[in-house]
N, CA, C and O atoms as a MOPAC input file, in Angstrom:
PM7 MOZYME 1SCF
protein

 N     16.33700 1   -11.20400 1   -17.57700 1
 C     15.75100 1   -10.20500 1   -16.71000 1
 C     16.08600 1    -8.83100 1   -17.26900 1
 O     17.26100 1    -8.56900 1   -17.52400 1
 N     14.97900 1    -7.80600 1   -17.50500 1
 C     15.25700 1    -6.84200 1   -18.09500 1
 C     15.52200 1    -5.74700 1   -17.10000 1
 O     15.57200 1    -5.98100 1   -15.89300 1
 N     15.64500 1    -4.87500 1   -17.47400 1
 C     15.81800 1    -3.43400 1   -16.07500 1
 C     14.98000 1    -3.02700 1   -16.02600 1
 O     14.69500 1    -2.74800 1   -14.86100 1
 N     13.71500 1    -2.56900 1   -17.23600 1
 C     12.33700 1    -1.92800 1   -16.45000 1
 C     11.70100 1    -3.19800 1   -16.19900 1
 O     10.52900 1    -2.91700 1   -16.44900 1
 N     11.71600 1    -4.35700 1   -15.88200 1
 C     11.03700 1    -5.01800 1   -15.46700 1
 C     11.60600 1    -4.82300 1   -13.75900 1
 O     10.64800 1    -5.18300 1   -13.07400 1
 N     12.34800 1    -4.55500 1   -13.16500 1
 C     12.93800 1    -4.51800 1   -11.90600 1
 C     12.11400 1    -3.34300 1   -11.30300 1
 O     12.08700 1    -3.39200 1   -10.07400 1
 N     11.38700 1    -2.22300 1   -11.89200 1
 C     10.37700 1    -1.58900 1   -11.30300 1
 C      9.21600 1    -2.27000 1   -10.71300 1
 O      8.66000 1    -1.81300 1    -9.71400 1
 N      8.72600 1    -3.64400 1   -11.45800 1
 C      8.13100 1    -4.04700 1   -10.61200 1
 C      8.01400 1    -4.40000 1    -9.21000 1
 O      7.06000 1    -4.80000 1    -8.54300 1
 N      9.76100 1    -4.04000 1    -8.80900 1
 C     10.25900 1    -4.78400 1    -7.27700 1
 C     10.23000 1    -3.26900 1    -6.72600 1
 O      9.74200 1    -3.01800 1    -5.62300 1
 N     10.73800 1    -2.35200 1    -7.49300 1
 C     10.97700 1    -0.79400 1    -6.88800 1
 C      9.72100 1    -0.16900 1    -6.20100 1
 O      9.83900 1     0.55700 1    -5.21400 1
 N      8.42000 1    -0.50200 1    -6.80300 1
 C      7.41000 1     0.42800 1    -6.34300 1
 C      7.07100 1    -0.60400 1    -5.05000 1
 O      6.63100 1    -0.25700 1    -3.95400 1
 N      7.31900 1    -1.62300 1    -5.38000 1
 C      6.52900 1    -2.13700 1    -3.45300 1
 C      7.18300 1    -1.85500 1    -2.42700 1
 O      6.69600 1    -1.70100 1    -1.30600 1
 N      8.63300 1    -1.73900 1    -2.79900 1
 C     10.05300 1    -1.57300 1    -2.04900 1
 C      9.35600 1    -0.07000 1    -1.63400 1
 O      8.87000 1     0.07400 1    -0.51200 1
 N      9.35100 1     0.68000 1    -2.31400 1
 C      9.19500 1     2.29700 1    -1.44000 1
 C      7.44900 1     2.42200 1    -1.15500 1
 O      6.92200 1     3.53400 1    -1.12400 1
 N      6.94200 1     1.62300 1    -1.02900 1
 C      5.36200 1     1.74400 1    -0.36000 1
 C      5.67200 1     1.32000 1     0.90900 1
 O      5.54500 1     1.92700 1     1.97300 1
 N      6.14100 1     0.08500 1     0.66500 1
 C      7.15500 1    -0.63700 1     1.98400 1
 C      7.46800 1     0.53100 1     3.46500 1
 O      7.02300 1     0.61300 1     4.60900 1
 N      8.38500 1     1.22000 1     2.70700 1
 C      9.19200 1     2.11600 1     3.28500 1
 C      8.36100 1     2.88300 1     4.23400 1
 O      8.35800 1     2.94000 1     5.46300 1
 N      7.46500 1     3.61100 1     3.06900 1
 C      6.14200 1     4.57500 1     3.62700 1
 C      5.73500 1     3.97900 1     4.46300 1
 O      5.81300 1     4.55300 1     5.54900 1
 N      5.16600 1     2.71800 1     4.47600 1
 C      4.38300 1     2.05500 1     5.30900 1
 C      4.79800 1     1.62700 1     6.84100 1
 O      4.16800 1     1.44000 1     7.88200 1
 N      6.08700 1     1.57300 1     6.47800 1
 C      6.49900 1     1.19200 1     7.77600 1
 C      7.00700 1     2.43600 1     8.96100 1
 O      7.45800 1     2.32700 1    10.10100 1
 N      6.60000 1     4.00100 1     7.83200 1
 C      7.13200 1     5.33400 1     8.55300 1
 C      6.18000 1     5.30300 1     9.43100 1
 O      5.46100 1     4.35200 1     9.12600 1
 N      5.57300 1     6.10000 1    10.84300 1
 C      5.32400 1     5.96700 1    11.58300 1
 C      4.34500 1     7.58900 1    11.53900 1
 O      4.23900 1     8.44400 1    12.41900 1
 N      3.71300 1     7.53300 1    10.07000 1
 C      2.65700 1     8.62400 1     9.80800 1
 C      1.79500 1     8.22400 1     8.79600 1
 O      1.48200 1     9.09200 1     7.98100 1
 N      1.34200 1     7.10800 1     8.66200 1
 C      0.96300 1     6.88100 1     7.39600 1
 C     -0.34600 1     6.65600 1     7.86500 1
 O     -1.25500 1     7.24100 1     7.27600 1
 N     -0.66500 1     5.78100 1     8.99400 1
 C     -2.72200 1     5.09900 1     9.33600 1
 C     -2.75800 1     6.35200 1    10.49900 1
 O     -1.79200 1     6.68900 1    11.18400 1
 N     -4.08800 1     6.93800 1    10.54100 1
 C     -3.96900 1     7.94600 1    11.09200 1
 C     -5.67200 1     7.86300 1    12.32700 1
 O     -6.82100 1     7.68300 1    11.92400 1
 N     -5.32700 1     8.02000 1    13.46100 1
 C     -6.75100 1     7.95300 1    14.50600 1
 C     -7.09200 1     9.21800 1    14.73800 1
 O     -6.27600 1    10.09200 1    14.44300 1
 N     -8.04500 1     9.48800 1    15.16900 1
 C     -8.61400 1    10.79200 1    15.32800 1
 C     -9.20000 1    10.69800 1    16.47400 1
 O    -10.34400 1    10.34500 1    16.18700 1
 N     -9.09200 1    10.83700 1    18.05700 1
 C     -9.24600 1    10.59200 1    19.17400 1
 C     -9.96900 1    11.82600 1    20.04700 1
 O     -9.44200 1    12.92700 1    20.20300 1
 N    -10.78900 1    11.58100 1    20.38600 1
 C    -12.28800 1    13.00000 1    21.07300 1
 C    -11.27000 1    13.25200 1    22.32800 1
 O    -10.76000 1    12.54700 1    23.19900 1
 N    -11.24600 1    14.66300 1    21.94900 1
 C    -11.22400 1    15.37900 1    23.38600 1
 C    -11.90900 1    16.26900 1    23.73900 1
 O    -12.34600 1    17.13900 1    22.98500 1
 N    -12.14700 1    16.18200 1    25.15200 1
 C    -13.32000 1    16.57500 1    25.88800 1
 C    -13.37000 1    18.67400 1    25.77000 1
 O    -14.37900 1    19.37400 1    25.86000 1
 N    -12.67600 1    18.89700 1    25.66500 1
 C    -12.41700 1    20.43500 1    25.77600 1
 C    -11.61000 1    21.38100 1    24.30000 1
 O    -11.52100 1    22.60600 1    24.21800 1
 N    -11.21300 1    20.55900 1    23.47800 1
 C    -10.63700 1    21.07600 1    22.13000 1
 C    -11.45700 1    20.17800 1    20.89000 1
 O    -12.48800 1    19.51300 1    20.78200 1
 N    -10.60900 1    20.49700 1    20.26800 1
 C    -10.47200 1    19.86400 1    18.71600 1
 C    -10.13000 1    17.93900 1    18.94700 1
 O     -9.86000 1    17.46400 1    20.05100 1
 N    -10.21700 1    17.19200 1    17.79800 1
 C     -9.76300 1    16.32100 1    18.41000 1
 C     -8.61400 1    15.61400 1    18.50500 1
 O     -8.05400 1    16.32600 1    17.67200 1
 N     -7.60700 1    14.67800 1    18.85300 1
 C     -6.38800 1    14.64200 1    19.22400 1
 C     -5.74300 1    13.70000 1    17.35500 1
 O     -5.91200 1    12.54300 1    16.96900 1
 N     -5.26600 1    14.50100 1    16.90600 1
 C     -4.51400 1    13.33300 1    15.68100 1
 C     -3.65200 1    12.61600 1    16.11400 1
 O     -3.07200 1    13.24800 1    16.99700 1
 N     -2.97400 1    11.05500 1    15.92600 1
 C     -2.14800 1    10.02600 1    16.15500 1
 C     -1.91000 1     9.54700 1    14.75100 1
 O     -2.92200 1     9.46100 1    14.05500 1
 N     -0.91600 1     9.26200 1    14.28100 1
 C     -0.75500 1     8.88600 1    13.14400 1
 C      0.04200 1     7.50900 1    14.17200 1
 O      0.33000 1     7.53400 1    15.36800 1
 N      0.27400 1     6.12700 1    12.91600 1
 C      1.13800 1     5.15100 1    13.35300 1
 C      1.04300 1     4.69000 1    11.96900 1
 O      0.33900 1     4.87600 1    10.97700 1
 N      2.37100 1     3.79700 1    12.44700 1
 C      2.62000 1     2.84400 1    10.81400 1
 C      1.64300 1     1.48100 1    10.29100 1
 O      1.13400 1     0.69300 1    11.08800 1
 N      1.54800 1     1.42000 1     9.28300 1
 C      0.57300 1     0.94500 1     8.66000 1
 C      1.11400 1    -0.76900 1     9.37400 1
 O      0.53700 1    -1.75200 1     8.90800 1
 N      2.17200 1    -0.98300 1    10.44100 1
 C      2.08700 1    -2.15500 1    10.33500 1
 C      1.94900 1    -2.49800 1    11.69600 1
 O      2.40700 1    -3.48400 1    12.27300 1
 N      1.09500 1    -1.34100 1    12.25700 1
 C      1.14300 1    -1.40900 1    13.80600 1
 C     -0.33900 1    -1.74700 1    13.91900 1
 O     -1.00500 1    -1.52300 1    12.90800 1
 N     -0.88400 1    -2.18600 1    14.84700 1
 C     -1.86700 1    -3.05900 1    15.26400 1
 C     -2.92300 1    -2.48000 1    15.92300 1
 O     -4.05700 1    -2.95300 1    16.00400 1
 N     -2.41900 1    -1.14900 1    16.52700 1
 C     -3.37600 1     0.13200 1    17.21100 1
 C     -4.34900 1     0.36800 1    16.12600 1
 O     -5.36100 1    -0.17800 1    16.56500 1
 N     -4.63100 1     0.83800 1    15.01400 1
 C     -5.24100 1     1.24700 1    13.97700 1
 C     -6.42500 1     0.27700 1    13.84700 1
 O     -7.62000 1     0.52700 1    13.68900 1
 N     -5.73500 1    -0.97600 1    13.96100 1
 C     -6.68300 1    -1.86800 1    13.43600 1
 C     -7.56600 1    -2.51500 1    14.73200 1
 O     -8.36900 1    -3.44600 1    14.67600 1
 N     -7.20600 1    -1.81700 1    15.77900 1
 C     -7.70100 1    -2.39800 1    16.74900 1
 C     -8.74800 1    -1.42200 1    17.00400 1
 O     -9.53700 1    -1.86600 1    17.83900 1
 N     -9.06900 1    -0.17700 1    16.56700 1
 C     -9.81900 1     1.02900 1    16.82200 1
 C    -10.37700 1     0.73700 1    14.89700 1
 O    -10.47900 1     1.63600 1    14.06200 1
 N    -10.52100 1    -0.06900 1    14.77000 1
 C    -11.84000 1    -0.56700 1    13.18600 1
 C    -10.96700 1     0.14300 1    12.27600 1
 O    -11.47000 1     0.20200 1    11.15400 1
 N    -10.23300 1     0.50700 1    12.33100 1
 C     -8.99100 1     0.78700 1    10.82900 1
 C     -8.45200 1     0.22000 1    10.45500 1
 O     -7.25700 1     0.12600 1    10.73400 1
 N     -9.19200 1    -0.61200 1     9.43400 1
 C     -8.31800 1    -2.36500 1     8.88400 1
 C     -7.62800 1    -1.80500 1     7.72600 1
 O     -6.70300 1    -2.48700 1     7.28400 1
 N     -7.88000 1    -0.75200 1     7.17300 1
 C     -7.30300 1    -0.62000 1     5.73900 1
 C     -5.37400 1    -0.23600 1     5.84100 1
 O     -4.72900 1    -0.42700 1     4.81000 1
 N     -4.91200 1     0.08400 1     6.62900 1
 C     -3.77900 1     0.44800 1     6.74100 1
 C     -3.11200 1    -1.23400 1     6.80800 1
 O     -2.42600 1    -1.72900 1     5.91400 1
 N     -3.44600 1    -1.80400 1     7.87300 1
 C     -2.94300 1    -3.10300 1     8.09800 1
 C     -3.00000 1    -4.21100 1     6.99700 1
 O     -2.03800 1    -4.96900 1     6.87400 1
 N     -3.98000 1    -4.31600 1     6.28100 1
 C     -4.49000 1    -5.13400 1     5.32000 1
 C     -3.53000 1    -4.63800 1     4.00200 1
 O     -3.07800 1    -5.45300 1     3.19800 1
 N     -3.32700 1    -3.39300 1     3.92400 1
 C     -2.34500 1    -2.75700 1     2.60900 1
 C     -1.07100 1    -3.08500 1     2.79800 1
 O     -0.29000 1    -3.23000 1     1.85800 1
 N     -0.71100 1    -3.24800 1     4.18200 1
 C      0.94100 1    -3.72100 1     4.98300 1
 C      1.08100 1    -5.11100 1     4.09800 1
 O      1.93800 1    -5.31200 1     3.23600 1
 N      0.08400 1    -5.98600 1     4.49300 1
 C      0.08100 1    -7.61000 1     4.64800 1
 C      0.33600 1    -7.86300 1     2.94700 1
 O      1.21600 1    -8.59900 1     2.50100 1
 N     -0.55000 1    -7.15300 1     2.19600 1
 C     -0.88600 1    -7.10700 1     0.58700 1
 C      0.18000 1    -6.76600 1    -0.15800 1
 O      0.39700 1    -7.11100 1    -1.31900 1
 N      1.09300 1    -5.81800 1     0.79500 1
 C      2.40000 1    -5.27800 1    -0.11000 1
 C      3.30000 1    -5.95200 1    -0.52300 1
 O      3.94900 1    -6.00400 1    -1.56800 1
 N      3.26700 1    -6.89600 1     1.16200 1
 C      4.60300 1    -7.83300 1     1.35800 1
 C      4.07600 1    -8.76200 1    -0.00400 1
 O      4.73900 1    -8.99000 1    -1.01600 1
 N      2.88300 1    -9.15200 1     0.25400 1
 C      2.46800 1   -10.07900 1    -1.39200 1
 C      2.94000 1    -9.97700 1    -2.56300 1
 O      3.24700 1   -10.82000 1    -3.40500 1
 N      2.98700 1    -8.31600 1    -2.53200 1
 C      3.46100 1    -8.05700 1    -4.43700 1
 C      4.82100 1    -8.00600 1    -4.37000 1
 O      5.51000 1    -7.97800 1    -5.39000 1
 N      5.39500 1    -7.98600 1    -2.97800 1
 C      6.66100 1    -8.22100 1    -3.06900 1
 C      7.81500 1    -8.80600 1    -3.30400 1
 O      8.97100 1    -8.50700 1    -3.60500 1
 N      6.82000 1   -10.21800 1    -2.95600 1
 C      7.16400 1   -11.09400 1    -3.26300 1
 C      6.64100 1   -11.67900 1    -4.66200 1
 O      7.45000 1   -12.33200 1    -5.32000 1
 N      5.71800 1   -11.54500 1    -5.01800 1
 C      5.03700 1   -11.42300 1    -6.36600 1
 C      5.80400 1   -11.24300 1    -7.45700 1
 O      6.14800 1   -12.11900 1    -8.25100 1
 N      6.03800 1   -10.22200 1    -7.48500 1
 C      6.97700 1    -9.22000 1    -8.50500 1
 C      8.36000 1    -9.71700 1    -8.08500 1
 O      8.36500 1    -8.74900 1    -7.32500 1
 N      9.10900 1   -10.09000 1    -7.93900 1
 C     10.72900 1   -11.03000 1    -7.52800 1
 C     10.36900 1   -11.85700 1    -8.18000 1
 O     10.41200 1   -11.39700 1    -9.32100 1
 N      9.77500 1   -13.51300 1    -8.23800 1
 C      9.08900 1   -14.19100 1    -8.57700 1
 C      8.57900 1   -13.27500 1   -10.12600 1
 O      9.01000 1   -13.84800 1   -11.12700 1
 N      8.03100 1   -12.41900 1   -10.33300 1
 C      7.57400 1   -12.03000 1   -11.78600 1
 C      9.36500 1   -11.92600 1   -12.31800 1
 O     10.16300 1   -12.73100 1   -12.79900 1
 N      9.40300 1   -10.80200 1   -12.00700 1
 C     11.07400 1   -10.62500 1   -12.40100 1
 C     11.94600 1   -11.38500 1   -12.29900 1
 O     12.95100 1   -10.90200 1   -12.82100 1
 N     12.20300 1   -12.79200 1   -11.71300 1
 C     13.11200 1   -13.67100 1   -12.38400 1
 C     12.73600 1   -14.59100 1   -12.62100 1
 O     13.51700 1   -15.52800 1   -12.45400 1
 N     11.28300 1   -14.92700 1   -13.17100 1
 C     10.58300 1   -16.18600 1   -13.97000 1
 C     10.38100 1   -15.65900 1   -15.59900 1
 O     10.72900 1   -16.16300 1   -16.66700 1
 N      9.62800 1   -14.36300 1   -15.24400 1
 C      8.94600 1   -13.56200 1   -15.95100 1
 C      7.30500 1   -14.06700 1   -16.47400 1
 O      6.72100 1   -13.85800 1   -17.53700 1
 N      6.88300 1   -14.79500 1   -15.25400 1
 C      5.57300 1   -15.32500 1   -15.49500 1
 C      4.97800 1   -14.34900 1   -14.40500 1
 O      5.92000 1   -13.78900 1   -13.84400 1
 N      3.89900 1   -13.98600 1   -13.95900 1
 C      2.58100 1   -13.73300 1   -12.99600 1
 C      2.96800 1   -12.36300 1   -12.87500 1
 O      3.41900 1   -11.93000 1   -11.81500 1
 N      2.80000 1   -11.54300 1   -14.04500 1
 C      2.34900 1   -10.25600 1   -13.91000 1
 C      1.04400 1   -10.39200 1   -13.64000 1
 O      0.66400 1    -9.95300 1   -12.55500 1
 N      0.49400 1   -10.74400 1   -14.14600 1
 C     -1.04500 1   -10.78000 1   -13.34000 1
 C     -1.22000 1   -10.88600 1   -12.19700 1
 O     -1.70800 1    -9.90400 1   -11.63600 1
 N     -0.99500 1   -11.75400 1   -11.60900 1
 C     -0.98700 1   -12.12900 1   -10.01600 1
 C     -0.30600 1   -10.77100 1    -9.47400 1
 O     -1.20300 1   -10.15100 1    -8.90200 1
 N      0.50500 1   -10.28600 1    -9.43300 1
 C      1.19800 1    -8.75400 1    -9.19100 1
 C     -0.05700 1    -7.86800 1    -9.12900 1
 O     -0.65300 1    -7.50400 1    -8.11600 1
 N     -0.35300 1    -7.57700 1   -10.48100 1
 C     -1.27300 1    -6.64300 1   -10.93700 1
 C     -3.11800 1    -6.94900 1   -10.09300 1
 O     -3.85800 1    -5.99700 1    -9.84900 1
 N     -3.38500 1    -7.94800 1    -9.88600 1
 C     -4.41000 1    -8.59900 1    -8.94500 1
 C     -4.76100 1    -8.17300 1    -7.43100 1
 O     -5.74200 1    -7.63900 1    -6.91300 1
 N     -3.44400 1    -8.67600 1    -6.92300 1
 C     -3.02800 1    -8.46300 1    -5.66000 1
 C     -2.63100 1    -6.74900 1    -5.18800 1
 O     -2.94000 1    -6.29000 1    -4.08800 1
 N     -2.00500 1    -6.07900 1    -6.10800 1
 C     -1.93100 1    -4.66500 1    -6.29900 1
 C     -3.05800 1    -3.91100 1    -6.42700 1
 O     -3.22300 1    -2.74200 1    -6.08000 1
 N     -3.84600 1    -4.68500 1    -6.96600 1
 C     -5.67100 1    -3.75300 1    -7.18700 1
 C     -6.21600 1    -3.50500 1    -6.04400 1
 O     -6.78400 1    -2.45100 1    -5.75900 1
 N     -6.02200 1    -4.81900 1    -5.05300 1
 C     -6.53100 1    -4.75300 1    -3.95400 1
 C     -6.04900 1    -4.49900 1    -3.00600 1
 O     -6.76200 1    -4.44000 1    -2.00400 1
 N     -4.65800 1    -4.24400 1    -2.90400 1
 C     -4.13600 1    -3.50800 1    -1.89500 1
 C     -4.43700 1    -1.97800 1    -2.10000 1
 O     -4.73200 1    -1.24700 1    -1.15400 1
 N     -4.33700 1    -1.51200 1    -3.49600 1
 C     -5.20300 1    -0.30300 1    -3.40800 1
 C     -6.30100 1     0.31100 1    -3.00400 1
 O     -6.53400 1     1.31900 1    -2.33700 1
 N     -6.93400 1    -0.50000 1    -3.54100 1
 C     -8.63200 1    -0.91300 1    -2.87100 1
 C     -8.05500 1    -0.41100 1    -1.31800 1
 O     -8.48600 1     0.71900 1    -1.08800 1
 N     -7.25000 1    -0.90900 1    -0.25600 1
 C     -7.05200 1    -1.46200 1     0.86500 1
 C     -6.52400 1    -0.53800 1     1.42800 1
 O     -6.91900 1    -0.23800 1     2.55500 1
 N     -5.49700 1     0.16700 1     0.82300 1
 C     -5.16200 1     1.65300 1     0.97400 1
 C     -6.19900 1     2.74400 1     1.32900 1
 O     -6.21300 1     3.37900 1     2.38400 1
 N     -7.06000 1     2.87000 1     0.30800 1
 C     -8.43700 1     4.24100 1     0.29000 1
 C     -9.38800 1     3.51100 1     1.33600 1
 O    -10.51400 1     4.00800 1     1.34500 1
 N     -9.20700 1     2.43700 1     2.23100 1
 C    -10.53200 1     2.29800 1     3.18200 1
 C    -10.60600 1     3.61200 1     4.10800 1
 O    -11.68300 1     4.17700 1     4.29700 1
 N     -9.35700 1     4.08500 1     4.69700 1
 C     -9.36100 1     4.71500 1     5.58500 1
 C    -10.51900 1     5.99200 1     5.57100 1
 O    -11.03600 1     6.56400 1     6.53100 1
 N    -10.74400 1     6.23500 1     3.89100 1
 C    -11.64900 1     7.48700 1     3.51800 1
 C    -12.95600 1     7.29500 1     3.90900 1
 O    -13.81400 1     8.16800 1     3.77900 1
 N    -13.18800 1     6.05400 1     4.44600 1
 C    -14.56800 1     5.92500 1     4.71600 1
 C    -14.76200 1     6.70300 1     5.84300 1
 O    -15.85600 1     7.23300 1     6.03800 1
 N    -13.42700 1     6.89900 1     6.94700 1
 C    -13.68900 1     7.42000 1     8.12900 1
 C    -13.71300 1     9.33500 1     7.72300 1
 O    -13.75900 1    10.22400 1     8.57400 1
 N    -13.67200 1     9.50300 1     6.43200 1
 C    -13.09800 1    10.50500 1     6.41000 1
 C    -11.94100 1    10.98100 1     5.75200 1
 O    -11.00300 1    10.20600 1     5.56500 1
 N    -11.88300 1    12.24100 1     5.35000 1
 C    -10.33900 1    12.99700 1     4.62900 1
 C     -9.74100 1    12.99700 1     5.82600 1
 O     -8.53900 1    12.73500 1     5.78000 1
 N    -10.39300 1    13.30100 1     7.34800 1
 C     -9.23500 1    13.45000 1     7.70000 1
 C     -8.32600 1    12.34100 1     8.76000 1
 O     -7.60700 1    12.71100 1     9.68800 1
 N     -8.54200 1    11.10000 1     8.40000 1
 C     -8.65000 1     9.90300 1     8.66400 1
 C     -7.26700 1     9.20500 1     7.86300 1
 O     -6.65900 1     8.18200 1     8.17900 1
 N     -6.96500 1    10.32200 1     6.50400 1
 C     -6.25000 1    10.00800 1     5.46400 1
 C     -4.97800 1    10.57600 1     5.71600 1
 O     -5.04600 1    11.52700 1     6.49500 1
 N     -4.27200 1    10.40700 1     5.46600 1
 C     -2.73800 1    11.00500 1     5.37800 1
 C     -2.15900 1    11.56200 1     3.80500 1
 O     -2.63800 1    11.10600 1     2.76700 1
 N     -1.12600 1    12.54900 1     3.81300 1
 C     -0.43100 1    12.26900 1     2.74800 1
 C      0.25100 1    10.94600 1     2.47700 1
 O      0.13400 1    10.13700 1     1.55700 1
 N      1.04100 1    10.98000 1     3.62400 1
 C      1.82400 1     9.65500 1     3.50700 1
 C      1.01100 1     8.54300 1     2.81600 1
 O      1.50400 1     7.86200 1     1.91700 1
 N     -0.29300 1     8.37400 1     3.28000 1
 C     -1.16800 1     7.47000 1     3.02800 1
 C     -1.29600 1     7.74400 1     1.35100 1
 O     -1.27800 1     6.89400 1     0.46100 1
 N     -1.39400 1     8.82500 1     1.25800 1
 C     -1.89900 1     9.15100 1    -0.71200 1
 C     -0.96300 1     8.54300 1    -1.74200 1
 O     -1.00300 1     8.02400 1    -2.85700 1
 N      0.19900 1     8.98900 1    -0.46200 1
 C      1.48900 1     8.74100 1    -1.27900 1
 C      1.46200 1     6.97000 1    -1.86500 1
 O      1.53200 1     6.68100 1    -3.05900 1
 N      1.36200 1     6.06500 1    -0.87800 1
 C      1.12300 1     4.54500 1    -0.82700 1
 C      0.37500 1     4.19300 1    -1.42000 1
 O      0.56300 1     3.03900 1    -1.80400 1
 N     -0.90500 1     4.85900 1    -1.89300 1
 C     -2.09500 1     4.20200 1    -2.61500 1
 C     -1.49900 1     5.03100 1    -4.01400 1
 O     -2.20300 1     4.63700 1    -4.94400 1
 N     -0.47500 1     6.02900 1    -4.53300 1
 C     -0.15300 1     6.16300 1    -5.61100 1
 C      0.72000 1     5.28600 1    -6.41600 1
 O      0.73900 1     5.09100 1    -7.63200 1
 N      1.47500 1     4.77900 1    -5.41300 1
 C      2.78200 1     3.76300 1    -5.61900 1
 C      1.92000 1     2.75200 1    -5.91400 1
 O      1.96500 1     2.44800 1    -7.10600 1
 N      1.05000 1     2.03900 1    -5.17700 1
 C      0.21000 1     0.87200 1    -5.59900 1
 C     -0.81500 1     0.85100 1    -6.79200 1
 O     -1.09400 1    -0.10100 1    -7.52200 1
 N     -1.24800 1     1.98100 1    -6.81000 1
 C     -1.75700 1     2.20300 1    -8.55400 1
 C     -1.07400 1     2.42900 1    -9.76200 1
 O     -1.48700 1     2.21300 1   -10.90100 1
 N      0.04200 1     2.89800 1    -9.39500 1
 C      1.45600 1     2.50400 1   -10.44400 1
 C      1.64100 1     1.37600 1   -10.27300 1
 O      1.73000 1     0.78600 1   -11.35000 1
 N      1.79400 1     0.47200 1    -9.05900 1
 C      2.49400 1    -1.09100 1    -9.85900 1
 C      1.06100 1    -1.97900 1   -10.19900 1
 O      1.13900 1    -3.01100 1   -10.86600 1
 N     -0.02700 1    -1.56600 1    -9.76700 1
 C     -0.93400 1    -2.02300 1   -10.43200 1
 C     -0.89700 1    -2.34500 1   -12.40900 1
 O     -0.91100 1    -3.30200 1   -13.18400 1
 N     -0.85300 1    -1.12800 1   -12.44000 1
 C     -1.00800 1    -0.17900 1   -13.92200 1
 C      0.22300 1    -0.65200 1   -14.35300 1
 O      0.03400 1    -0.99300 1   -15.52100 1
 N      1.70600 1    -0.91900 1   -13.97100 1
 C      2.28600 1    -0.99100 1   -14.58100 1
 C      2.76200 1    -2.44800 1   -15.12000 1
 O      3.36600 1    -2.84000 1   -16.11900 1
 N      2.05000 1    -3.21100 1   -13.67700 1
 C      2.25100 1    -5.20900 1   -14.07200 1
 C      0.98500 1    -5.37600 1   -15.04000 1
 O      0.73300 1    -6.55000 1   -15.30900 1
 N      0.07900 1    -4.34200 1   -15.65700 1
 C     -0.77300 1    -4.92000 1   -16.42900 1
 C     -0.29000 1    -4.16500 1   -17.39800 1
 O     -0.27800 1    -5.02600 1   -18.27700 1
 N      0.11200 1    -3.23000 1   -17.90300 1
 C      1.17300 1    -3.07100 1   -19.49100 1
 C      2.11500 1    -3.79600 1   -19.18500 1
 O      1.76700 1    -4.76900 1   -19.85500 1
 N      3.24000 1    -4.18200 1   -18.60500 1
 C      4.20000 1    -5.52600 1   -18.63100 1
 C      3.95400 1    -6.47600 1   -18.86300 1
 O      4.87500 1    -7.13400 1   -19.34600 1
 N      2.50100 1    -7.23000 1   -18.67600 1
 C      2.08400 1    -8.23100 1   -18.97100 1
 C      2.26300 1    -8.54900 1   -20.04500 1
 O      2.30200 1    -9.75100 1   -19.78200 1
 N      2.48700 1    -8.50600 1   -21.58400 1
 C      2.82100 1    -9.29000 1   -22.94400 1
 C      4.13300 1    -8.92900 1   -22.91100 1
 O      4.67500 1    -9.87300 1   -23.48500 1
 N      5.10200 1    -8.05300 1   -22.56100 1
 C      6.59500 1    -8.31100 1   -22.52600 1
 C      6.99300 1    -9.41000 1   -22.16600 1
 O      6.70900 1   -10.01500 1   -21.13200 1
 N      7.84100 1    -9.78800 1   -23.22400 1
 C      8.85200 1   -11.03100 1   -22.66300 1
 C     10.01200 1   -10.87400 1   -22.04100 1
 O     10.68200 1   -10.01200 1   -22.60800 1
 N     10.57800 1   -11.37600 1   -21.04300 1
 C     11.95200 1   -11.06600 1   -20.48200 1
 C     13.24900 1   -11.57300 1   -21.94400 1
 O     14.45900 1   -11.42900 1   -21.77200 1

C-alpha cells in the first residue's frame, strides 16, 4: 500500500464531511410578500429530495460507494476503475441541482462536485500504478 494511493480514501472522506454539513442541498421556498426564503440542508437529509432535488441525496448514497471502493482499491490495489466509474457519476449527481438553477447551488455544493472530480481524475491516472 502506497501513501498517494491513500488519497484515494482522503477525497471521499472530506466530500463526506461537506455532505453531511448542513449547507450543502439548497431549497428555494416562495414567499408571498419578499424575495424568496433560502433553506440549505445536508445532502443526506430527505427534505431536498422530497421537494424533486434528487441530486444532493443520490451524491450522499454514491460517495459512501467510492468509499468504500477506494479502501478496497487501496488495500487490494485492484478497481481503480470501479472508483473512477462510480465517481463520474456521483459528479454527474452533484451538478443536478443546476438544473433548478445557480441559485439552487451552493458553494458547499461546488466544493463536493470538486472533490469528486479530483477522485474521479485521480483513480483514472492511478489506474496502471502498481501498489
Amino acid at each position: 500500500m502506497k501513501k498517494k494511493n491513500l488519497v484515494l480514501t482522503l477525497l471521499p472522506i472530506a466530500a463526506l464531511v461537506l455532505e453531511a454539513l448542513p449547507f450543502g442541498a439548497v431549497l428555494n421556498f416562495a414567499s408571498p410578500d419578499s424575495e424568496p426564503i433560502r433553506k440549505t440542508f445536508s445532502y443526506f437529509s430527505l427534505v431536498p429530495f422530497g421537494y424533486a432535488n434528487f441530486g444532493p441525496f443520490i451524491t450522499a448514497i454514491l460517495t459512501c460507494a467510492i468509499l468504500v471502493l477506494a479502501f478496497i482499491s487501496v488495500f487490494t490495489g485492484k478497481g481503480k476503475i470501479g472508483v473512477g466509474a462510480v465517481s463520474i457519476a456521483a459528479f454527474a449527481a452533484s451538478l443536478m441541482p443546476l438544473m433548478f438553477g445557480l441559485s439552487c447551488f451552493s458553494f458547499v455544493g461546488a466544493m463536493i462536485s470538486a472533490l469528486l472530480g479530483a477522485e474521479a481524475l485521480l483513480s483514472f491516472l492511478l489506474k496502471d500504478k502498481v501498489n
